[in-house]
N, C-alpha and C positions, 0 to 999 in steps of 0.2 A: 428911629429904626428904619420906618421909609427912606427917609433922606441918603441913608448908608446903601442902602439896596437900590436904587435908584445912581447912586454917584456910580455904585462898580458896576452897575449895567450898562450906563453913557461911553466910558474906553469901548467898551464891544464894538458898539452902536456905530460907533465913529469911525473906527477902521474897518468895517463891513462895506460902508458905504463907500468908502476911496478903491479898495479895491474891487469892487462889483464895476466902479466905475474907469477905473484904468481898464481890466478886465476887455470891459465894453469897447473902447477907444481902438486897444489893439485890435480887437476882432474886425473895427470896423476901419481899420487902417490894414491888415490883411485882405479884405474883403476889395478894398479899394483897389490898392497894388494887381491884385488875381484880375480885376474887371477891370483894369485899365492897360493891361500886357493881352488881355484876352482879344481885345477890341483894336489894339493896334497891330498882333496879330494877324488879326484878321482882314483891317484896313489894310495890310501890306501886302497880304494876299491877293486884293483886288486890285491892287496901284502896278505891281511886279509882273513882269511878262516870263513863261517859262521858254529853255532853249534846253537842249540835251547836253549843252553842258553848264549851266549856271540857270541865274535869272538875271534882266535887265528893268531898271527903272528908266523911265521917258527915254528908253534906245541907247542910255551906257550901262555899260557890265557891270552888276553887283560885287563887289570886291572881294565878296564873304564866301566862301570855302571850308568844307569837313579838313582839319586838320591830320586826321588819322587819316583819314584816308589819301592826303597828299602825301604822308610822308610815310606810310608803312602799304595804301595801297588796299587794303582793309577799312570798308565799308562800317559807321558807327550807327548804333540802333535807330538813327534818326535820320543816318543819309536818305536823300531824298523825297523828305517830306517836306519841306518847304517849298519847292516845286511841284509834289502832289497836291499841297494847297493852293497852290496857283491854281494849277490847272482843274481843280472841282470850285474855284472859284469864278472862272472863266465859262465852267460847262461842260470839261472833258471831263468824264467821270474815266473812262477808259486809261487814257493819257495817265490819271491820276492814281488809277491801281496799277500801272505798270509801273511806277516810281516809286510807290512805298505802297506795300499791300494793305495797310493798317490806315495808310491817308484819310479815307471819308470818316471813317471811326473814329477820329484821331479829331479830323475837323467837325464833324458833329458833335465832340463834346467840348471845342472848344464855343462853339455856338450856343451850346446850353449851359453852358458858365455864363455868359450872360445875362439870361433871366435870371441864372441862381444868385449868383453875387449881386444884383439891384434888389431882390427880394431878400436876400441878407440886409443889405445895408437900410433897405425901406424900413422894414421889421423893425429894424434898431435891438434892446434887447430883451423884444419879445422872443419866446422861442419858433421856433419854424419849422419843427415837431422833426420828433427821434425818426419815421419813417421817412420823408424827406432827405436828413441829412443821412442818413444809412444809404438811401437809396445812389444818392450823389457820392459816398464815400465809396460805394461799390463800382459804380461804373468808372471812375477816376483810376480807381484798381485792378481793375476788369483790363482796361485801352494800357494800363501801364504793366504789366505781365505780360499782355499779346502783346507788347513792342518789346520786352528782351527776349519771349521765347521767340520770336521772329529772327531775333538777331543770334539768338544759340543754333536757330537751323541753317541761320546764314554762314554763321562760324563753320559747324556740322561740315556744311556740305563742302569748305575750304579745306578745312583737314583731312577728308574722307575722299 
């Protein structure tokens, strides 16, 4: 009778553990991807020089441009911030809220993804407590709402 209770408890046993452990893998393979876009990000920030109308790497022009806004004219909730990162990467903090009003906010949480995400994947899959990840789910929330209501009063103030 053991033997019987023991065999149908093993299937359980067995796929608990495969998926606890994919599980893990992906989290720590999203973890990876977030802290290594964060950090090149940010590298690029410091390598790119801003101009009022682009940025340039080592003195040629970045090729890369807001598509809407080249072709309809209309500014997209993010025009501007990559040159606000420049330039609070630089030291203009000023520079950098006249280009995107949300910039330092924007790039202070890119900055504090990087302890989070090294402390995610350090941890492995210990937990790294429900306050923490709330905390970090709210401000990610928080920078992403004040960038389309920004862009609804940018809208606003074209139609009006």
């Amino acid at each position: 009778m053991n033997e019987t209770c023991d065999m149908s408890m093993l299937p359980n046993q067995r796929l608990a553990l495969p998926t606890r452990l994919h599980e893990h893998q992906h989290q720590a393979g999203y973890h990876t991807i977030v802290l290594l876009l964060c950090v090149g990000v940010l590298a690029g920030s410091f390598l790119l020089r801003p101009h009022e109308d682009g940025l340039s790497l080592f003195g040629h022009r970045w090729p890369f441009h807001c598509r809407l806004y080249q072709t309809f004219g209309i500014k997209c909730a993010l025009c501007g911030l990559s040159r606000s990162f420049c330039c609070l990467a630089h030291g203009d903090i000023a520079a950098s809220l006249t280009l995107h009003p949300l910039g330092p906010a924007t790039f202070a949480l890119f900055c504090l993804e990087i302890p989070y995400r090294s402390y995610a994947l350090a941890s492995g899959s210990r937990t790294r407590g429900i306050a923490l990840r709330r905390i970090h789910a709210g401000a990610v929330a928080l920078v992403a709402v004040a960038i389309f209501a920004n862009w609804l009063l940018y809208l606003g103030g074209l139609v009006l």
